[in-house]
TIBA-32269 format. One record per residue (C-alpha): residue number from 1; chain; residue in one letter; x, y, z. Coordinates in Angstrom, 3 decimals, decimal comma. Example, Ala and Ser with C-alpha at 12.3 -4.5 7.8 and 13.67 -1.06 7.14 Angstrom:
<recs>
REC   resi   chain   resn       east      north         up
REC      1       A      a     12,300     -4,500      7,800
REC      2       A      s     13,670     -1,060      7,140
</recs>
This chain:
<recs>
REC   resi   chain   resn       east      north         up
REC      1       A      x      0,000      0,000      0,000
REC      2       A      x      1,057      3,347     -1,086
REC      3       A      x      1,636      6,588      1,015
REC      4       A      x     -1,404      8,363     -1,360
REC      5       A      x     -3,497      4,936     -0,801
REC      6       A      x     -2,858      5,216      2,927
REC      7       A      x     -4,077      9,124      2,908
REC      8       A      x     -7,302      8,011      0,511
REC      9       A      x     -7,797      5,413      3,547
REC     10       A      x     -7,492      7,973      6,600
REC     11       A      x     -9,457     11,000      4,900
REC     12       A      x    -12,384      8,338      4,237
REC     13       A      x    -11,785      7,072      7,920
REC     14       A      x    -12,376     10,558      9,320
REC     15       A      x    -15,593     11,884      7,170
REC     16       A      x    -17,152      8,001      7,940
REC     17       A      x    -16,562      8,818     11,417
REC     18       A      x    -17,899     12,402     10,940
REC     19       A      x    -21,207     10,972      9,429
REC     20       A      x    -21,421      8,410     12,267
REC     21       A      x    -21,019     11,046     14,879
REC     22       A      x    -23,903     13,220     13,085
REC     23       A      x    -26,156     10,357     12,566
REC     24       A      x    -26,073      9,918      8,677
REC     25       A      x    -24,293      6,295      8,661
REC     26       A      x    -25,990      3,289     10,740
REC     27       A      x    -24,601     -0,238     11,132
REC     28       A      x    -26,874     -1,151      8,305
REC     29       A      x    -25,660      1,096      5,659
REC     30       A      x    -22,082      1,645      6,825
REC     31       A      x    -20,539     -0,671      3,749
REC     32       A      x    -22,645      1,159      1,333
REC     33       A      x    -21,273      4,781      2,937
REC     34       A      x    -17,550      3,573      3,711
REC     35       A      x    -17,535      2,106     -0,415
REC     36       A      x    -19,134      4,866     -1,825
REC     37       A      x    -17,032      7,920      0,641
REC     38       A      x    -13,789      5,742     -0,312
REC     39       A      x    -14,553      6,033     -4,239
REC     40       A      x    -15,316      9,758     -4,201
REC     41       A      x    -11,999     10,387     -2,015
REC     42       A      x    -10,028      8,437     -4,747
REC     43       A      x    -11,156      9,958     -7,567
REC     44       A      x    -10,529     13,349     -6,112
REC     45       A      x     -6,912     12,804     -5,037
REC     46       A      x     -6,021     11,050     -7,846
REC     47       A      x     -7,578     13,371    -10,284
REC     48       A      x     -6,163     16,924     -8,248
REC     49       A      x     -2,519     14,216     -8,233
REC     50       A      x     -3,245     13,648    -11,999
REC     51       A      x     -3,859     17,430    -12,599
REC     52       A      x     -0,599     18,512    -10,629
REC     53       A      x      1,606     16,538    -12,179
REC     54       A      x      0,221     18,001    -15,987
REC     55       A      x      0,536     21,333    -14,698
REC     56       A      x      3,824     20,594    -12,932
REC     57       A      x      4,746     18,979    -16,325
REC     58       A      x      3,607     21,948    -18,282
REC     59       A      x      5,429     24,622    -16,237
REC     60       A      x      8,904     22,693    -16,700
REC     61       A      x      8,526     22,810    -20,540
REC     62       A      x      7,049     26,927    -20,108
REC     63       A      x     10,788     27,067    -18,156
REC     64       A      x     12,830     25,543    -20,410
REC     65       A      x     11,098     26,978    -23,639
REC     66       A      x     11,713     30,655    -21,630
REC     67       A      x     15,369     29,717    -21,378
REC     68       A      x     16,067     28,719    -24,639
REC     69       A      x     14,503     31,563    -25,894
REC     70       A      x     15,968     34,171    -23,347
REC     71       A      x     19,704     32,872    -24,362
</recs>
């Protein structure tokens, strides 16, 4: 396991435990929450992780066309 699937893991941990605490998630529905909170939380980080790295990606190429340009 993964430090970013560890992270998807805890953040789901804590708003499951948040929903508990305000009554929203039961015994009887707590797979269906815990699945569905887990999914949303994954496709989130993965997708802001996703959209970093292409920006990140993007700004190293803006650099280096600025520098070979500026010499």
């Amino acid at each position: 396991m993964d430090k970013l699937e560890k992270e998807v893991i805890q953040v789901t941990k804590e708003l499951v435990v948040k929903f508990i605490e305000a009554g929203r998630v039961s015994p009887a529905n707590f797979n269906e929450v815990f699945r569905q909170t887990y999914s949303v939380v994954s496709d989130t980080i993965l997708h802001s992780t996703k959209d970093n790295s292409l920006k990140n990606d993007a700004k190293v190429k803006a650099d280096s066309s600025n520098e070979t340009h500026t010499k």
